[in-house]
N, C-alpha and C positions, 0 to 999 in steps of 0.2 A: 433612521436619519434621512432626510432629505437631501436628494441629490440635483444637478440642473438635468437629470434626466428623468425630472418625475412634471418636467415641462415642456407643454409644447405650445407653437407660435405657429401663425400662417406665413407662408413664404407671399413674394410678391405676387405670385400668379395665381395668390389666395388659395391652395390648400393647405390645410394643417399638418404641420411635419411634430413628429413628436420627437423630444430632444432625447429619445431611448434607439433613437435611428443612429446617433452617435456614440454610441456607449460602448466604451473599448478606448475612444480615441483623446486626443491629447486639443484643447479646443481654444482660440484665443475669441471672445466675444466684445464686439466694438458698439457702440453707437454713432451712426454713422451722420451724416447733412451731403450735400450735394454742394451749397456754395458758402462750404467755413473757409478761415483761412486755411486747417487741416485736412481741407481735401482732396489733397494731393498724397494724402497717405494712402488712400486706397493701392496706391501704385505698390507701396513696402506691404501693404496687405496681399495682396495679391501675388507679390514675388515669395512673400512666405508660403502661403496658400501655395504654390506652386512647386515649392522646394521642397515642401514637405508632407504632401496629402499622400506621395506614396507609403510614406514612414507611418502614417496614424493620425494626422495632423488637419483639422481644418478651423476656416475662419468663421464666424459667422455675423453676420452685420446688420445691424436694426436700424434703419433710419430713425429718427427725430427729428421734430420742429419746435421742439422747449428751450433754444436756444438762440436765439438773435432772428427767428422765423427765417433758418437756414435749411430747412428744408418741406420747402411750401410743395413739391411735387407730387401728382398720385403714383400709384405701385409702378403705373407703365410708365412713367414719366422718369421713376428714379429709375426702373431698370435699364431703359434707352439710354440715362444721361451714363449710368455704373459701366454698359458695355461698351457705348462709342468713344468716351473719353478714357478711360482706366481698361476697359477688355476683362472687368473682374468676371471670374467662375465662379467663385466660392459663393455658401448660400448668402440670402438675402433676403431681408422679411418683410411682412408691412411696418411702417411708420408705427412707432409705438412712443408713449409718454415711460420716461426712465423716472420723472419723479411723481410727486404728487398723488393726492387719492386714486386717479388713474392710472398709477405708474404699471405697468404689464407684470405679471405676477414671477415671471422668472429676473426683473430687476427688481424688485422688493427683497428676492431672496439674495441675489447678488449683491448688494450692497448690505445686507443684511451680515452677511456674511466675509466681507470685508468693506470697511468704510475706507475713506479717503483722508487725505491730511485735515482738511477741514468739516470731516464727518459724513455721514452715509452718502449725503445728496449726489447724483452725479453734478458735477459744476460746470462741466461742456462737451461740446462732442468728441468724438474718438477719446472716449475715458475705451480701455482695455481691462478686460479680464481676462487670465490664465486660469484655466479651468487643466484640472490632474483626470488621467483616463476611468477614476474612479467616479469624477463628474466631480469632484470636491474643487472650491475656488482657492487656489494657491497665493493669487499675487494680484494686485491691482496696479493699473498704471495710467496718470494722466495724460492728457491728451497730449503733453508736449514730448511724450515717449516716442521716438520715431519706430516704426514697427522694426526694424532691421537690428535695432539695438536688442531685440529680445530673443535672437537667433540661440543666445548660450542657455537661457531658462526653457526653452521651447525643448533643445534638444536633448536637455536633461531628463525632461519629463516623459521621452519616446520612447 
């Protein structure tokens, strides 16, 4: 059976992190923009990321620009805008496509593996995935989900 840790993605600083570097742990995966209306979640991302990375717990955030061309910037550009406005820690990847023949191979399997109300496609940014420490996708949540509301499914799963 396939797990999200039989994937790996480049982080912003472009090396390849394999998703078997998190395996144990409890994992919420975002697609992320720099200038959605949603992007002021980073902030609940990051307060989780914060609360709970002692426990087994991280976030991990993929920029896109398949979405209203909300996130036009390069690696350095998203990292600078993620640290000086939000302060996020948690990892972060290159810009990757969530749909479409290019869609990045570990959101193929994600949506794959749980669709959405209106079916697999992601439909904007910050769509959330709960990922269980077996790396299995538990729970899907649109982007109107504020991260802070997921503090009881997070915790369950530690």
């Amino acid at each position: 059976m396939t797990s999200i840790f039989d994937f790996s993605a480049r982080a912003l600083d472009g090396h390849e992190v394999a998703l078997k570097e998190f395996e144990g742990k409890t994992l919420l995966i975002v697609n992320t923009a720099s200038a959605c209306g949603f992007t002021p979640q980073y902030k609940g991302l990051e307060d989780l990321y914060r609360q709970y990375a002692p426990r087994g717990f991280a976030v991990l955030g993929f920029p896109c620009n398949q979405f209203g061309q909300q996130e036009r910037g390069n690696s350095a550009e998203i990292a600078a805008f993620c640290d000086s406005k939000y302060a996020v820690t948690f990892p972060m990847f290159e810009k990757i496509d969530v749909n479409g023949d290019a869609a990045h191979p570990l959101y193929k399997f994600l949506k794959r593996e749980k669709a959405g109300l209106l079916g697999a496609s992601i439909k904007w940014n910050f769509t959330k995935f709960l990922i269980d420490k077996a790396g299995r996708v538990v729970a899907r949540h649109p982007p109107t989900t504020r991260p802070e509301s997921l503090t009881r499914e997070i915790e369950a799963l530690l």
